[in-house]
N, C-alpha and C positions, 0 to 999 in steps of 0.2 A: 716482380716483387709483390708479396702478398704485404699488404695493410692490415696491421691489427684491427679487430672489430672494438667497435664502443660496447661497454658495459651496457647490456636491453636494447643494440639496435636491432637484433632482430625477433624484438617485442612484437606483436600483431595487435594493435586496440580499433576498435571499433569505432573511436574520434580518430582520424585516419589525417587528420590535420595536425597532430600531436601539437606540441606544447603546454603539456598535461603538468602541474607542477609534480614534485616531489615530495615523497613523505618519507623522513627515516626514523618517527617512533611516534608515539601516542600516545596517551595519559591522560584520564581525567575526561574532560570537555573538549582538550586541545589535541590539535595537531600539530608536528614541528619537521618542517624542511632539511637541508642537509646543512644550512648555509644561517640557521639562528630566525628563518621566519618561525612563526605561530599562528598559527588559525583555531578560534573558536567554533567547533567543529558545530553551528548551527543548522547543520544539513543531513544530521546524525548518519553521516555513512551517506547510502544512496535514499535519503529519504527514508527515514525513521527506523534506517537498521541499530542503530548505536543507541539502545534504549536505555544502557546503564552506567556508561560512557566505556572509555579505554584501558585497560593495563588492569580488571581490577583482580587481586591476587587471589581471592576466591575462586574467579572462576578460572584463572590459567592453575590454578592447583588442583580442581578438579579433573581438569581437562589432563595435565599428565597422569594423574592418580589413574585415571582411567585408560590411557595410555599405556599402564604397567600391564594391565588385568587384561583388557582384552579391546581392540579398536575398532575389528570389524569381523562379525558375520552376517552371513546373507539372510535377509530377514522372513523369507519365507522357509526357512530352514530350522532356525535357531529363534530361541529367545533370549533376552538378557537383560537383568535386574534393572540398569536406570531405564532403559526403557517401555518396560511395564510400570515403574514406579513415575515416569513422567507423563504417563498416560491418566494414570489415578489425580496424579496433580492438577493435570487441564482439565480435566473433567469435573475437581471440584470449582473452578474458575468459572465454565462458561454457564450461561443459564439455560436455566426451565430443564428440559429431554434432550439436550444435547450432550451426551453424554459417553457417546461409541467414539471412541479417539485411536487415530491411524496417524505415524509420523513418517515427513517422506523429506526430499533436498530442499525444497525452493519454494518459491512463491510460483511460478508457471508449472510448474509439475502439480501442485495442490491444487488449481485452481482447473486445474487439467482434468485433474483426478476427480475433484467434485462433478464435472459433469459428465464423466464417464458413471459416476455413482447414479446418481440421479436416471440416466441413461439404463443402466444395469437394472436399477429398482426396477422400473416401469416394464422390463425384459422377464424378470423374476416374478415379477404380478400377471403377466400375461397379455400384456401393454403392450407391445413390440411396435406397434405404431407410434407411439411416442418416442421422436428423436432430435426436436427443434428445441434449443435454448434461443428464448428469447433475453436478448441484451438492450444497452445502451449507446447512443453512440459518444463520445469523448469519456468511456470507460475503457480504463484498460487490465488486460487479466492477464498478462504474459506475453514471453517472447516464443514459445514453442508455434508450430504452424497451427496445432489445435486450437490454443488458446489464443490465439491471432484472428479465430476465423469466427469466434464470438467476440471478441473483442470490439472495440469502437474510435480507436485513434487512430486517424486517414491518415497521418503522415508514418505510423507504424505497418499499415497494412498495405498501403497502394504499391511498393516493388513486387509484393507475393501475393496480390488478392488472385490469379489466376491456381493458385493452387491450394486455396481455401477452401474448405467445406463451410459455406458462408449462413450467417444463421439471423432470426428477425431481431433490429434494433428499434427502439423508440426513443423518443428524444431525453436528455438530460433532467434532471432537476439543478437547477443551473439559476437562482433567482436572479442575479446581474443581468444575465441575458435569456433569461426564460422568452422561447415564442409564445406562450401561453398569455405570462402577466407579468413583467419583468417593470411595467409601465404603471401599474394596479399598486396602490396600496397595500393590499393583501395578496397572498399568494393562495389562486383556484386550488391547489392540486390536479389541475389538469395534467399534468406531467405526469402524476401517476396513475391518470384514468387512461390513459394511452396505454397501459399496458391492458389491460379489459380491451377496447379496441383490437390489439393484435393479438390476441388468442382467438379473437369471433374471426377475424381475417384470417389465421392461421387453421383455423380449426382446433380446438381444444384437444382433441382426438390424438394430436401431431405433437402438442407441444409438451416437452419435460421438466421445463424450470425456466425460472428467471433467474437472472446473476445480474447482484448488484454491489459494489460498494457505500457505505454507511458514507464515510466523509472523500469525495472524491482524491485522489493525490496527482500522482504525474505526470495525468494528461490535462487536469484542469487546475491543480494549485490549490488542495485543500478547500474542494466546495460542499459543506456538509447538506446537506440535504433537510430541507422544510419540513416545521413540524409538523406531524399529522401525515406527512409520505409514509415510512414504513409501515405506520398502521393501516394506513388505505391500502396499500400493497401487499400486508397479509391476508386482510379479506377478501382482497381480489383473487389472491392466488388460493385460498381454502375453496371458494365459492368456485372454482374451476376447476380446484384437487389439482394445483399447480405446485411442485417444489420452490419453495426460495431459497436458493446460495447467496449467505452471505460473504461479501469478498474482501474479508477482516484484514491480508494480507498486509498491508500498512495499519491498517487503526486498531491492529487487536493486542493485548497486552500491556493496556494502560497509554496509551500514545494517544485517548482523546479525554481522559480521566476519569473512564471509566474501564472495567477490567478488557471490555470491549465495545465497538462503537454504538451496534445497535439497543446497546442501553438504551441509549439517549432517548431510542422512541419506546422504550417501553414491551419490545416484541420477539420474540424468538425466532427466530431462521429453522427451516430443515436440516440444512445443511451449511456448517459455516468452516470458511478456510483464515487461516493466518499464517505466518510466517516473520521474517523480518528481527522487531524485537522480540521473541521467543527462545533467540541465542542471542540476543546483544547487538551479532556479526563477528561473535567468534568461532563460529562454528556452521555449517548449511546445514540448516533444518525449516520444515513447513509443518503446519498443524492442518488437518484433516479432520473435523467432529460434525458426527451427523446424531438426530433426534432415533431413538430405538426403533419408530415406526417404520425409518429409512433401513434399517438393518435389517428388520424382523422378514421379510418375504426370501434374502437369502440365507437367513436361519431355518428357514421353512423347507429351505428346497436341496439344504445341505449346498449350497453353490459357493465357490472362492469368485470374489470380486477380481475383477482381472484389470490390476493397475498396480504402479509401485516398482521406482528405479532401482538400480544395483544396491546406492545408499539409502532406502528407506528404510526405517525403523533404526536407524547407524547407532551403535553404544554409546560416543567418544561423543557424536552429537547429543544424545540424550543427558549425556552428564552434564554437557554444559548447557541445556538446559534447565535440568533439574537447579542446575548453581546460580544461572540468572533467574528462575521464577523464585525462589527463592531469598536471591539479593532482593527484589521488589517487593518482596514479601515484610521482609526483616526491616530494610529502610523505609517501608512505606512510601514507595517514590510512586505510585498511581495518583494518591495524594498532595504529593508534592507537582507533579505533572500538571494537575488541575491546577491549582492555587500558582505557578508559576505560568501557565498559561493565561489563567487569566489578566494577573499583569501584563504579563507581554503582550496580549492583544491589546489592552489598553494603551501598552505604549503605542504598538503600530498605527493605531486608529489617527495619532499626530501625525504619521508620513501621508496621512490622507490630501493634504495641501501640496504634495509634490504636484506639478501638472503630469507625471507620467504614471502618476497612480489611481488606477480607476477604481479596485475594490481590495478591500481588508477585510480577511476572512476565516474560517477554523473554527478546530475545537481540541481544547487542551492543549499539549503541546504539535500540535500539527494544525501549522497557520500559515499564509498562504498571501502573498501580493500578486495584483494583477495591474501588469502596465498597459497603459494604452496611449495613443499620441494624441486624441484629443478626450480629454472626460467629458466634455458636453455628450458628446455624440455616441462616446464608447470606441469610438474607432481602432483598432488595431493597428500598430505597427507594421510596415508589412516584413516578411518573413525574412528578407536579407541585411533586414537593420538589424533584426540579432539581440535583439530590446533585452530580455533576459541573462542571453550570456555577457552583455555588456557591463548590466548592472552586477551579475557575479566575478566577471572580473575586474570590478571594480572595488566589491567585498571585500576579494580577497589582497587587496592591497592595504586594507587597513586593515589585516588580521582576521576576517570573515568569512566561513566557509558558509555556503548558502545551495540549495537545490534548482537548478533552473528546467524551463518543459515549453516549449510552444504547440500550439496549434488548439489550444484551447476553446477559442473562440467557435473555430466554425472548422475544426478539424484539420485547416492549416494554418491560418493566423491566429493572433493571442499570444503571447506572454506572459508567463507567470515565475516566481519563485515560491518554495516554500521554506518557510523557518522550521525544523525539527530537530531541536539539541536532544540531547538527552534528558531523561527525564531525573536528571540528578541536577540540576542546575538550580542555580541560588538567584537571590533579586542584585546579587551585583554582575551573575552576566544576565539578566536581563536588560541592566542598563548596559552592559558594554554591545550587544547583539540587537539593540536600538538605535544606542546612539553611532554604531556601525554601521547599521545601514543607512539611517538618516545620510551621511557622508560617504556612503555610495553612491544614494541618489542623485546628490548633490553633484555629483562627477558625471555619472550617468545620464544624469538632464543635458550637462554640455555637448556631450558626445550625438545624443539622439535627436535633439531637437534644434 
C-alpha cells in the first residue's frame, strides 16, 4: 500500500535538520504563519533583502505589468526598456566614475563577475600576469566555488577548500577583536596596512584587486569598518595600480543610510557590486558598476567581457527594480533608514548589560550583536552551544524574526545576529524589535549559561 506523501516532504533545504517554521503571507514589516503567528520581519529576508518591506502593490503591479509585455530574453541578444532605464537609474546613485552598469541574478554571481572583470581588464591592458585577488578572511562573497575561493569564512569553505582556486587573504578590520589594537584606545589601521604587506609578498606584478566589504554582514554581524580604513586602502591600492571591489552586496541601496556604504568613508571603489535590497527580494537581481577607466581598455580592443548567467540583464527583474528604486526614491526611506537606525542602535547599546552580549554594532539599519560566554575575556561560545540560533529561536517566540552567523571570531567560533528590518520601519517597531529581543536574551541566557 502506497502512503500519501505530505505536502513539501520532498523539499531539499540546505538546514537538513529541518524545522524550519512556516510562512503563508507577508505584508508590511511582518511575517505570518499558517497557524495566526507574526514575526516582525527584523532580519529583512536573509539579511537586508527586504529593503522596502512586503506585499507593496507598486511593485507586484509592475512586476505583472511587465509580465504582460515581455519576461525574458537573453540578454546578450536582446535589449529591453527597464533594463536600460535601470541602468541610467543606478548610475545616477552611485558616486564619483562609477558609472558602467551591468545587471545580473544574485549577490555570488556579481561578486563573481567583479573579479572576472577586474581579471579581464588587466588581460585587455596587456597584464596577463595579474590573476591574484587579494581578500579578507571572515569575508564573505558567495556561495559559487569561484567566490568561495576568495572568500574568507572557514566554516563555508573547509568541505570544498580542495577544489578552490585559493587567493591571498589578510586579516579583518574587526575592532572588538582586531590582532593589531583591539586593546589600544585607538585604532592603528594596521589592518589595512596588511594589505601593502601582501601585494610586496605577492608581487604587485600578480596581483588584480582587493575585495572588500564596507560594513561586514554574515560572517561577522554587521562590523563596519574603522574610520580612516577605506581611505588608507584607496591609496594603498592607487599607489600599486591595484583594483578595489567594493562588496556593496548587503550595504548598497540605503541599508547603511547612505545610498551606499562606502560613503561613509568618503572614497570611490573601481569597481563596486550590490544586490539584495536593489529588488526588495521580489525579484533575483545583482548590480555590477564599474569606474569608465575599468571599461575603457575593452572599448579599445573591441572585446566582449566574458561573464553573465542565462538571467542577467532579466526585464521582469529590471522592472521590479526600477519600482523598488523608485519606492525609496519617493518615500525617502534611505533617510528614514538612518534616523531609525540610529535609535535602534541606541536602543541596543541597553542589551549591552546581558552577560552574553559582548559587542553592539552597525550602521543604519544593518546592526549587529555579538554573544560571547564570558565578556571579560571575549570568549566565545563554543560552536555546539548554538549561542545565535538559540537566541533566534528564542526571538521568534516573541514575534521576532532576526539573522543568525557563527564563526565570526576566529572563523569557527563567535556568534552573532543581525537586526535588518526594513528600511520603512517607524519608532514603534523599533521599540517593539528591542524590547524583543531584550526577552530573547532574557530566555537565551537561561538556556546557555
Amino acid at each position: 500500500m502506497v502512503t500519501q506523501q505530505s505536502v513539501g516532504s520532498s523539499a531539499f533545504y540546505p538546514a537538513i535538520a529541518g524545522g524550519l517554521p512556516r510562512i503563508e503571507r507577508a505584508e508590511g514589516v511582518y511575517l505570518y504563519g499558517p497557524n495566526g503567528e507574526r514575526y516582525l520581519d527584523a532580519a529583512g529576508g536573509v539579511g537586508c533583502v527586504t529593503s522596502i518591506g512586503h506585499a507593496v502593490p507598486e511593485v507586484v503591479e509592475a512586476m505583472v505589468e511587465q509580465a504582460r509585455k515581455v519576461a525574458f530574453v537573453p540578454f546578450v541578444q536582446y535589449q529591453t526598456a527597464p533594463t536600460l532605464e535601470l541602468c541610467d537609474l543606478i548610475a545616477s546613485w552611485t558616486p564619483g566614475r562609477l558609472k558602467k552598469v551591468m545587471l545580473v541574478s544574485g549577490g555570488s554571481e556579481v561578486t563573481e563577475a567583479a573579479v572576472r572583470l577586474a581579471r579581464q581588464h588587466w588581460v585587455e591592458r596587456g597584464e596577463s600576469g595579474r590573476f591574484k585577488v587579494i581578500t579578507r578572511w571572515q569575508g564573505f562573497h558567495g556561495m559559487t566555488l569561484g567566490a568561495s575561493g576568495f572568500g574568507g569564512h572557514t566554516g563555508r569553505r573547509r568541505k570544498f577548500a580542495p577544489m578552490f582556486v585559493d587567493h591571498p587573504h589578510i586579516p579583518p578590520a574587526y575592532r572588538y577583536r582586531c590582532q593589531y589594537c583591539s586593546e589600544q584606545a585607538a585604532c592603528t589601521l594596521q589592518c589595512a596596512d596588511a594589505l601593502e604587506r601582501s601585494i610586496k609578498w605577492e608581487g604587485p606584478e600578480n596581483v588584480a584587486a582587493f575585495i572588500a566589504e564596507p560594513v561586514v554582514g554574515a560572517t561577522m554581524g554587521a562590523v563596519p569598518a574603522p574610520p580612516g580604513y577605506f581611505e588608507r586602502i584607496r591609496e594603498i591600492c592607487d599607489r600599486w595600480n591595484i583594483l578595489w571591489i567594493a562588496d556593496e552586496v548587503m550595504t548598497g541601496f540605503g541599508r547603511t543610510g547612505r545610498n551606499f556604504g562606502v560613503e561613509h568613508w568618503g572614497v570611490v571603489p573601481d569597481i563596486l557590486t550590490a544586490a539584495k535590497g536593489v529588488s526588495g527580494g521580489y525579484s533575483p537581481l545583482a548590480v555590477l558598476v564599474a569606474g569608465e577607466h575599468v571599461i575603457e581598455p575593452f572599448e579599445r580592443n573591441g572585446s566582449n567581457f566574458v561573464a553573465g548567467h542565462t538571467y542577467a540583464g532579466n526585464p521582469l527583474s529590471s522592472a521590479v527594480g526600477l519600482a523598488v528604486l523608485r519606492y525609496i526614491e519617493q518615500h525617502r526611506l534611505i533617510e528614514n533608514g538612518r534616523r531609525m537606525g540610529e535609535a535602534l542602535l541606541a536602543r541596543l547599546e541597553a542589551l549591552r548589560c546581558s552577560p552574553i552580549v559582548g559587542d553592539v554594532r552597525g550602521l543604519g539599519l544593518m546592526l549587529g550583536l555579538e554573544l560571547v560566554r564570558d565578556r571579560a575575556t571575549r570568549q566565545p561560545f563554543p560552536i555546539d552551544a548554538r549561542a545565535a540560533h538559540v537566541l533566534t529561536e528564542e526571538a521568534r517566540r516573541v514575534g521576532l524574526a532576526i539573522y543568525p552567523g557563527q564563526g565570526g571570531a576566529d572563523g569557527l567560533e563567535g556568534d552573532h545576529v543581525m537586526i535588518t528590518p526594513p528600511l520603512t520601519i517607524t519608532d514603534e517597531h523599533v521599540d517593539e524589535i528591542a524590547d524583543g529581543l531584550a526577552r530573547a536574551l532574557t530566555a537565551a541566557e537561561t538556556r546557555l549559561l
